[in-house]
N, C-alpha and C positions, 0 to 999 in steps of 0.2 A: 504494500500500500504506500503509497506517495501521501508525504506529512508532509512536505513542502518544499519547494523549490527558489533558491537564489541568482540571480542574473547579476552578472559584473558587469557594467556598461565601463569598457574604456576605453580611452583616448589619446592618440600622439600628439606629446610638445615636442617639436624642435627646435634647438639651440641653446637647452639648460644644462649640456652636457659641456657646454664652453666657460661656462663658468669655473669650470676644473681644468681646461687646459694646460695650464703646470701640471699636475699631476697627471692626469690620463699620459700625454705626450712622455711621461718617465717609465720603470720597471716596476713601479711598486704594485703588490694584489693591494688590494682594495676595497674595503670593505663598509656599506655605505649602510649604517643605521638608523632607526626612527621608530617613534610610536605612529599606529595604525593612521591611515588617510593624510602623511603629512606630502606625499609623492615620490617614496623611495620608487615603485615599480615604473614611474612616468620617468624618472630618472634614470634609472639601469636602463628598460628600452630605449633611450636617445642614448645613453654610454656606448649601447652594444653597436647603433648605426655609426656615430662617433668613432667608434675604435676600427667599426670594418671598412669604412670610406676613406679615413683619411690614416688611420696611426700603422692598423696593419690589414690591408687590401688581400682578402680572398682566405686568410688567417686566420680567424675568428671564430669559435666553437661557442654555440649555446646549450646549456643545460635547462631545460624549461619543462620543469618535473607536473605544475600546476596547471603551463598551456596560459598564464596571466601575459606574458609579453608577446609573444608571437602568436596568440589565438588557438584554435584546435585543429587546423586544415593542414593538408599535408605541404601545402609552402605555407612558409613564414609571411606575417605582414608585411609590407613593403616601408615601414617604420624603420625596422631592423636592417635596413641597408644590404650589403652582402653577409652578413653576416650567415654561418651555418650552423643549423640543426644541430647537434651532438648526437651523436648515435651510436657511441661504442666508448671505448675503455680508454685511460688516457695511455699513450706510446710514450712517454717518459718523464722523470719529474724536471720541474724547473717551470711548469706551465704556471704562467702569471693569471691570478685569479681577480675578478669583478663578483660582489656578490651584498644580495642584501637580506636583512634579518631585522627582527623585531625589538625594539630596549635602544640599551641606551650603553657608551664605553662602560660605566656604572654597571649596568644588569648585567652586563655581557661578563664582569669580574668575578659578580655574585650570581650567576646560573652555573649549576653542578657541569650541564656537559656545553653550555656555549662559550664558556668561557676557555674552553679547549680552541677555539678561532683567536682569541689572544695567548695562546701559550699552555691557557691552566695556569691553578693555583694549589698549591702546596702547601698544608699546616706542619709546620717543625719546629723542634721545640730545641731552642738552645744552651749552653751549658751557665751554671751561674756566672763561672768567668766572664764569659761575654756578655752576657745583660748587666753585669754591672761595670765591664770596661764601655759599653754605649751606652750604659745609664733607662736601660729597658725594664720598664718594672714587669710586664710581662714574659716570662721565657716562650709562650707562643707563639712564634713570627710566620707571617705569609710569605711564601717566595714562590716566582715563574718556576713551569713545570721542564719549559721546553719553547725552541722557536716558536714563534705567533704565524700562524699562516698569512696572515696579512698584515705588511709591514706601514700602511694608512687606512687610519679608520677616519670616514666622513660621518657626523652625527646631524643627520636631516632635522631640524628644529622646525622649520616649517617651508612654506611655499617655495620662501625664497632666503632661510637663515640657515645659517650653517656653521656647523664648528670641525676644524679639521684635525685630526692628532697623525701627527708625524711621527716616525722613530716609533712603534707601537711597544714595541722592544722595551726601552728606558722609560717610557712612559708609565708604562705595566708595572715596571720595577719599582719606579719613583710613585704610583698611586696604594702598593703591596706593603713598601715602607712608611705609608703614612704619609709623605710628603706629594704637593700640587704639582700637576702635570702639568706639562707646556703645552697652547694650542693656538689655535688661529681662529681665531671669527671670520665670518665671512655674511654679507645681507646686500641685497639688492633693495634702491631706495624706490622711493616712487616716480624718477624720471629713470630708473635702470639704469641706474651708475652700479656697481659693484664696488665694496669696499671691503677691505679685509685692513681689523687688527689683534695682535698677539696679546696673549691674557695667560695667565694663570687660572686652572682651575682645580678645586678641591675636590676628592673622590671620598665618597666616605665607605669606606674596607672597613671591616670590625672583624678582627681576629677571633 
């Protein structure tokens, strides 16, 4: 029996993938977060035309497990540029990753297995020697498990606001030891200037 059924009505923007220019045009995977309806998906599909038109032509592998960015049909939308279909296993590592997820740098710390996209986290417990040569009244400390798959995470704030983390690596480390990560703001104003400035930001980890 049919309880009920959901239709996703959606839509190509192009040209919000140029707002990241620096970074798409580099190596890093990529990892573009956000809480629900802010436009990570509208985002990654102009990324993917972005990356297959102009960064790497005829290149381009998609993984589209849901059918949200390129539809159900057996070509792709014409959104998606050249970009291809995925349909087999990857032939070797080193493949630079584009990809989106639900939360926030924050949740992404604190979820058991997503936090495995930045590294993992690790509870250990130190000896007293060292809590009291660093002055740690706790001996519990968090520490990265292991590389982060994705060396910039973009945190989708909304439409058109953005916060980028660089270096996901030290950042992971510098939010695990209690101290503020580095990052970059980024907001498009009401005449579509872009702006971007670096901030400090607090992560609240609780060991």
């Amino acid at each position: 029996m049919l309880v009920g059924l959901t239709i996703r009505i959606e839509r190509e923007i192009y040209g919000i993938a140029e707002r990241f220019l620096d970074i798409l045009s580099g190596s890093d995977s990529i990892l573009f977060v956000g809480a629900p309806n802010v436009g990570k998906t509208a985002l990654l599909r102009d990324v993917c035309n972005f990356l297959a038109e102009r960064v790497w032509p005829k290149l381009l592998s998609l993984l589209d497990s849901t059918q949200e960015l390129g539809g159900g049909g057996a070509v792709p939308h014409k959104c998606l540029g050249r970009t291809r279909v995925f349909g087999g296993r990857f032939g070797k590592w080193g493949v630079r990753l584009v990809a989106t997820t639900h939360g926030s740098f924050q949740d992404l710390l604190l979820h058991k297995d997503k936090s495995t996209l930045l590294g993992g986290v690790n509870q250990v417990v130190i000896t007293d020697e060292t809590a009291k040569e660093k002055a740690i009244f706790s001996k519990i400390r968090l520490q990265r498990k292991q590389i982060p798959m994705f060396e910039t995470v973009d945190e989708v704030l909304g439409k058109a606001e953005y916060r980028i983390i660089r270096d996901v690596q030290t950042n992971v480390d510098l939010a695990l030891s209690g101290s503020a990560i580095r990052a970059e703001g980024r907001f498009i104003d009401a005449n579509g200037i872009l702006f971007a400035e670096f901030e400090e930001v607090t992560v609240d980890i609780v060991a």
